[in-house]
C-alpha positions, 0 to 999 in steps of 0.5 A: 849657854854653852852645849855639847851636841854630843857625848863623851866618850872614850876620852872625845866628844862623839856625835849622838846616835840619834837626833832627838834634843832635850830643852835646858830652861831656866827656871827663873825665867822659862827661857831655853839656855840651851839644848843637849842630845837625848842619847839612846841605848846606842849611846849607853852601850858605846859609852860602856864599851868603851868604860870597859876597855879602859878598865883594866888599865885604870884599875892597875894605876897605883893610886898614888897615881889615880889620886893625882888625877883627881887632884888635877881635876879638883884643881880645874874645877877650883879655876872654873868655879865661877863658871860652873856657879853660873850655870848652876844659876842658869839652869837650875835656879839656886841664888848665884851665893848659893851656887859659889858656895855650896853647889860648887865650893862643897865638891871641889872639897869632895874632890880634893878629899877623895884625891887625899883618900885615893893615896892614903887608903889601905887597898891591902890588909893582913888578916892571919894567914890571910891577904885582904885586897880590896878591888875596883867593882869594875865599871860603874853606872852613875845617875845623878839628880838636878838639885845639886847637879855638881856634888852628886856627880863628884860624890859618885864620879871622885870615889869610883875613880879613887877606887880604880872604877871606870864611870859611865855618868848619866845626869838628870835631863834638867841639868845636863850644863852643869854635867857638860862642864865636868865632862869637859874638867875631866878632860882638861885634868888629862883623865885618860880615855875610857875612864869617865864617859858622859852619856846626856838623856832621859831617865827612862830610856838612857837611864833605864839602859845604864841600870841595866846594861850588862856591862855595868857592875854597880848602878849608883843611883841619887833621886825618889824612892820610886825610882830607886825601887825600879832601878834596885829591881831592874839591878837585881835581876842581874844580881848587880851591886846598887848604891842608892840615895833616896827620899827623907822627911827628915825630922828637926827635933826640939826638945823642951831644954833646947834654945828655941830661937835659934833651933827654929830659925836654923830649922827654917833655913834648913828647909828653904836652902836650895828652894827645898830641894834637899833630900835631908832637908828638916822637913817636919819640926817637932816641938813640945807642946808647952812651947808650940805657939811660940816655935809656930810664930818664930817660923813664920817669921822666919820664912817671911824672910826668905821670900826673896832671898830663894830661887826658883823650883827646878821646872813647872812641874817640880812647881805644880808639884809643891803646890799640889802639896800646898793645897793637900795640907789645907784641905787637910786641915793643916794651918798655914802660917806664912806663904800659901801655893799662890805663885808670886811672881808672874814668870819663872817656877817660884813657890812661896816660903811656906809653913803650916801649923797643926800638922799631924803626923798621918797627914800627907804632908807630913809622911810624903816628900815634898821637895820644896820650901814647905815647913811642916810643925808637929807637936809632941807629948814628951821624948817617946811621943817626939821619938814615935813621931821622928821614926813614923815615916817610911825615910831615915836620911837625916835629922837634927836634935836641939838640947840643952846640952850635947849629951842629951840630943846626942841621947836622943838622936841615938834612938832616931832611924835615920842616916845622920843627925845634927846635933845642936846645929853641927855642921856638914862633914863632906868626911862622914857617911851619908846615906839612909835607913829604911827606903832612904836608901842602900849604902852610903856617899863621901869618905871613907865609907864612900869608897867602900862602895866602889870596892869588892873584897878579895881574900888570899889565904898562904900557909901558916909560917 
């Protein structure tokens, strides 16, 4: 496929400053598709040199005007859709379905919101005596992950520019295709030099060299827990504003009112979307005991199903990974009801549909993300026993309630630590904040609440009369 042998920046694709490569494999069948440079902190500091220069011209475009470049940029990502989809596919593996819909439909959705919000949102306020302002933070450091490589990009990239930010976008080393394809989108939509740079590498040397370049004034950062800690600690020292998107365990919970059919078999194509790789994934069903066998055997059926309808895990080790948590639940004493960590095709990183039954709540696979098609059942006592068990996890990113009417699950759900709940199957809303309690995260993507991010406030206070 397609690739850069360079970055962009400063509005041009420039060569690397070194001559080390990174493989792009598809994981479908472990061959490489193509190679991008690994880029050095040489290469960070070009790209956030030039983002600063361009600041100061980007943050005083009226944002009537800044919203008309996010609609043009939104407008070439709707003409190269089916582009993009495949090298979705290609690189990380999701089904080509999935990559049209989701993996590319959901951001140009995005795109076209924050081009909506870049004009319509109130960047002034009176307060008293007083004129609110709020201001681009200056120039942002955006490292994205690979499970959905174009959405975490624009769900960074659309409010920063929305807000009058500069970016400096670091993508994650399995995916950077995907990555390339937006940098060249941007380009097309005429987004002008200086605001959006790309830099392609590995996250511990171009990455760590964005979080903590001096020049970047907010780090926003989507991936594990682990690495979130680094990068909130390396963004501290510098007292630089992080905006994190971190792990979940997030819980399904089905109360006894609730129709258990449907609940369970959403809660298991919940988890096998995306082969399991999604942070706010229902990872750990909760279910009444009086229905627990039955639930048990609607998800086992359910997830047969999926056996070849899901694509492979991004890499051999994201494989290795899921499999190791396989094993960990059996030698656990979890039972398996349906898949099991044997691979089962001979190439490419695929991993059965998996549910175990009997879990509780101490165990690994029931407090420790797993990112794969892994469904874990718990069983509860009632409510309160259901509600210790949905907050015992040290994540809050999402969950789900199922009752017999919205006014109880919404009851319940009220009572979670958690970002964002589905109430009775509620779909997404690319509009509503999304983002975590606890070490899910710090801050919040998409809408209004997801400008606000990229803003700082300033408050001019005038005499009274």
């Amino acid at each position: 496929m397609k690739a850069h042998d360079g970055m962009y920046i400063d509005g041009a694709w420039r060569p690397a400053s070194g001559p080390d490569t990174i493989d792009v494999v598809n994981p479908a069948d472990e061959q490489v598709i193509g190679r991008v440079p690994a880029g050095t902190a040489e290469d960070v500091d070009a790209a956030v040199r030039a983002a600063r220069a361009a600041l100061p011209a980007w943050a005083a475009t009226p944002p009537a005007e800044r919203a008309g470049y996010l609609t043009a940029l939104r407008d070439v990502l709707v003409a190269r859709q089916e582009e993009i989809a495949d090298t979705v596919t290609a690189e990380l593996g999701s089904p080509p379905a999935f990559s049209r819909t989701v993996q590319v439909g959901l951001p140009i959705a995005v795109a076209g919101s924050y081009a909506e919000l870049a004009a319509t949102h109130a960047f002034e306020e009176k307060v008293g005596n007083s004129t609110v302002h709020h201001e681009p933070v200056g120039v942002v450091g955006a490292i994205t992950p690979w499970n959905y490589p174009l959405h975490q990009i624009v769900a960074k990239v659309a409010p920063a520019l929305a807000a009058g930010c500069t970016v400096v976008l670091k993508p994650a080393e399995d995916t950077p295709l995907t990555a390339q394809l937006f940098a060249e989108a941007a380009h097309e939509a005429g987004v002008p030099a200086g605001v959006f740079q790309l830099v392609t590498g590995l996250g511990q040397v171009a990455g760590q060299a964005l979080a903590g370049h001096q020049g970047v004034d907010l780090v926003s950062f989507t991936g594990s827990t682990a690495v979130g800690r680094l990068i909130g600690a390396t963004a501290g020292a510098a007292v630089k504003k992080v905006a994190l998107e971190l792990g979940g365990k997030s819980a399904n919970v089905i109360l006894p009112s609730a129709d258990l059919a449907r609940a369970v078999n959403v809660g298991v194509a919940n988890v096998m979307a995306n082969s399991g790789q999604t942070c706010s994934a229902w990872t750990r069903m909760l279910v009444h005991r009086d229905r627990y066998e039955e639930a048990v055997g609607l998800a086992a059926a359910a997830a047969e199903k999926y056996g070849e309808r899901i694509g492979p895990l991004v890499s051999a080790k994201q494989q290795a990974r899921v499999r190791g948590y396989i094993d960990k639940g059996l030698a656990e004493g979890a039972r398996l009801v349906a898949g099991g960590p044997d691979a089962p095709r001979e190439r490419g990183y695929h991993v059965r549909p998996t549910v175990f039954a009997d879990v509780t709540p101490g165990m690994t696979i029931a407090q420790e993300e797993i990112f794969g098609p892994v469904l874990s059942i718990l069983r509860y006592e009632d409510e309160e026993d259901a509600l210790r068990i949905a907050n015992g996890t040290v994540y809050g990113l999402a969950g789900a309630v199922w009752a017999g009417d919205d006014a109880e699950a919404a009851a319940f759900a009220r009572r979670m630590e958690t970002g964002q709940v589905d109430i009775n199957g509620g779909r997404f809303n690319p509009l509503a904040p999304f983002g975590g309690y606890k070490q899910s995260g710090v801050g919040r993507e998409l809408g209004a609440h997801g400008l606000a991010e990229y803003l700082q406030t300033k408050s001019l206070q005038f005499p009274e009369g």
